[in-house]
N, C-alpha and C positions, 0 to 999 in steps of 0.2 A: 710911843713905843711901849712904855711899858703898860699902858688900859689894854692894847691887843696883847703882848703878853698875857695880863691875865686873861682875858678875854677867853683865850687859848688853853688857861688852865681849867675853867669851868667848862670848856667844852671836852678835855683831856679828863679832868675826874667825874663826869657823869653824876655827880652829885648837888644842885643848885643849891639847897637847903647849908648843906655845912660847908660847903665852900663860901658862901656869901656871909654866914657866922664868919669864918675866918677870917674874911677881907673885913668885915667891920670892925671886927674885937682887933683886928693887925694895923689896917691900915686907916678906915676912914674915922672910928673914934678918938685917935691919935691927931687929927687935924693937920694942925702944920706945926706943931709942937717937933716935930723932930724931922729929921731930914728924909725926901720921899724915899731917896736906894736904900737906905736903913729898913726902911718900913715894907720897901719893896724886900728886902733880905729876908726879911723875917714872916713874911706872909708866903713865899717861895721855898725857901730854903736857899737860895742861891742868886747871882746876880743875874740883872736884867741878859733876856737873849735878843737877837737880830731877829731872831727866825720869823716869829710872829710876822711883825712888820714887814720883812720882805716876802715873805707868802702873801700877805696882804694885796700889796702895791702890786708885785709880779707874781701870782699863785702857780706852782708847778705844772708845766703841759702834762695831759693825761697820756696817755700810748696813742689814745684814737686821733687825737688832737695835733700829735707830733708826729705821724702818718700822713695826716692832710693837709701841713703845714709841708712838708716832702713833696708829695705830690704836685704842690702848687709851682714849686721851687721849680720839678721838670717842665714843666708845661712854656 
């Protein structure tokens, strides 16, 4: 849950370069010296979300998609 989280932030701030600084100087040169929701806090600013992950598993139908998904339903 929380790698797609981030996952989702480097795709949310369009910046690879200093978001990846951030995750290393936050999270991954920290090791396992501290606990990962800490590390996850403080690389975030907040705590882990669901979102990610269930977008992931079940990604939202688009309009066209939940149209033909209808459609089939009358048939």
């Amino acid at each position: 849950m929380l790698a797609l989280d981030i996952h989702e932030t480097f795709d949310e701030e369009d910046n690879e370069v200093q978001t990846g600084e951030r995750l290393k100087t936050t999270i991954l040169n920290r090791g396992s010296g501290d606990v990962a929701k800490e590390l996850f806090k403080r690389f975030q600013g907040r705590n882990p979300s669901v979102g990610a992950i269930c977008d992931h598993y079940a990604p939202p139908l688009t309009i066209q998609e939940g149209m033909e998904a209808s459609e089939n339903e009358r048939r």
